[in-house]
N, C-alpha and C positions, 0 to 999 in steps of 0.2 A: 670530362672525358670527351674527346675529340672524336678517337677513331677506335673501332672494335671491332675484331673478327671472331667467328667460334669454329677453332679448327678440331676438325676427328670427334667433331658428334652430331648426329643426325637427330638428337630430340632433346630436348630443352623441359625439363620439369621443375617448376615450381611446387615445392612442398612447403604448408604455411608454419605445420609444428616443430621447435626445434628437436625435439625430439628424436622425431621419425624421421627429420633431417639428418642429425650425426647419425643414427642407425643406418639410414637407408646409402651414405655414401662410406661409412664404416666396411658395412654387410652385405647391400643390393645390388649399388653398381655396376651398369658393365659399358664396357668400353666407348660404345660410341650415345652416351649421356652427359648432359652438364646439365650438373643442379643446383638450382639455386632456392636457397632458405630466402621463403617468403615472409614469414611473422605477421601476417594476418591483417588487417585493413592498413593498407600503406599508405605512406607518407605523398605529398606530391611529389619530394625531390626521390622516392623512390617510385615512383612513378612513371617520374625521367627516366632513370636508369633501366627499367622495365621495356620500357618503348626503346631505348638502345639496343636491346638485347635484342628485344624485334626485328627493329629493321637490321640488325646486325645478321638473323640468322631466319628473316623472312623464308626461303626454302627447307625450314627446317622443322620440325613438328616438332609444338609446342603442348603442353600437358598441365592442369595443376590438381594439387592435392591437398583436400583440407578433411574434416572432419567431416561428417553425412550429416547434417543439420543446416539451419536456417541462417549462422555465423558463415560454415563454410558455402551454401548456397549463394552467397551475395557477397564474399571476397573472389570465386570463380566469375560470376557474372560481371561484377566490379574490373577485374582484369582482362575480362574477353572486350571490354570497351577499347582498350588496348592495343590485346591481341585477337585481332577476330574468330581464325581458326583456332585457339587454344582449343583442346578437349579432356574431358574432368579424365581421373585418374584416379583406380581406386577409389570411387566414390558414387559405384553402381548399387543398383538393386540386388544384384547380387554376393557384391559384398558384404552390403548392409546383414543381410541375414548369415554370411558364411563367418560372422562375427558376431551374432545373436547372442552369444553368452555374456557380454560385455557391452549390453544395449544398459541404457540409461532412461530412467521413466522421466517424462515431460511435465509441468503443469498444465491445467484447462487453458490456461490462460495464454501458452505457448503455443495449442493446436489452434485453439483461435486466430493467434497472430501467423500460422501455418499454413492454416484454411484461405486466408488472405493471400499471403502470397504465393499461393499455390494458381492464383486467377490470373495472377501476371503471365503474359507470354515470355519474358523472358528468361525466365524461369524452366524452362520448356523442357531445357536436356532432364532434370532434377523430378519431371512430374511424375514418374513411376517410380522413384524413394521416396518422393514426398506420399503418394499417396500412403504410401508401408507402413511410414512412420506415424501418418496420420490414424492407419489400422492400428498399430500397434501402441502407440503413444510414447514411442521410445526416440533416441538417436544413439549415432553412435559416432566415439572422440576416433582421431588415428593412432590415439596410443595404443589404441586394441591390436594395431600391426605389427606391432614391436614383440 
């Protein structure tokens, strides 16, 4: 890929499940969006194409969406290396609980590994669901959106 424009959308979302992918450009959609199915720790050569899209639509607000856990915490962080303004999506404090019914219990052995990288600064946007989940012991997939 040489050359790429994104014309007639002002926000660029990456969602990693494919899931909530065909749903969400099925059903959610609107106009001035391009989305693109992430699939979860990417490849280098999708990596490339990721940084294309960037500089392709640097003035354009950038978003991703994974599930509220420790997998989608460091596929976001993973990609804002990328994209530096990326911002999570769906994947607040708020959410986390306005989907409570469909939380999933954790092992000890997860909050441990949670409590961990809950130290990281990088981490930062995610510290008030991590602590949630850390109260609660739960997380939650984005199939619960669907």
């Amino acid at each position: 890929m040489q050359r790429l424009k994104i014309k007639n959308a002002d926000k660029i979302i990456f969602i990693e499940n494919k899931a909530n992918y065909i749903d969400y450009i099925q059903n959610k959609i609107n106009d001035d969006e391009f989305v693109v199915y992430h699939g979860g720790m990417y490849s280098p050569v999708k990596g490339t194409f990721f940084r294309k899209l960037y500089e392709a639509g640097k003035e354009k607000s950038f978003y991703h969406w994974s599930d509220i856990d420790m997998g989608g915490f460091r596929i976001f962080v993973r990609l804002k290396e990328i994209i530096p303004p990326l911002k999570k999506y769906k994947m607040s404090k708020q959410d986390f609980y306005k989907f409570q019914k469909y939380w999933k219990k954790v092992s000890v052995d997860y909050i441990n590994k949670l409590e961990e990288m809950r130290k990281e600064k990088k981490y930062i946007e995610f510290y008030d669901v991590m602590d949630e989940i850390l109260k609660s012991g739960c997380v939650l997939e984005q199939e619960a959106f669907i």
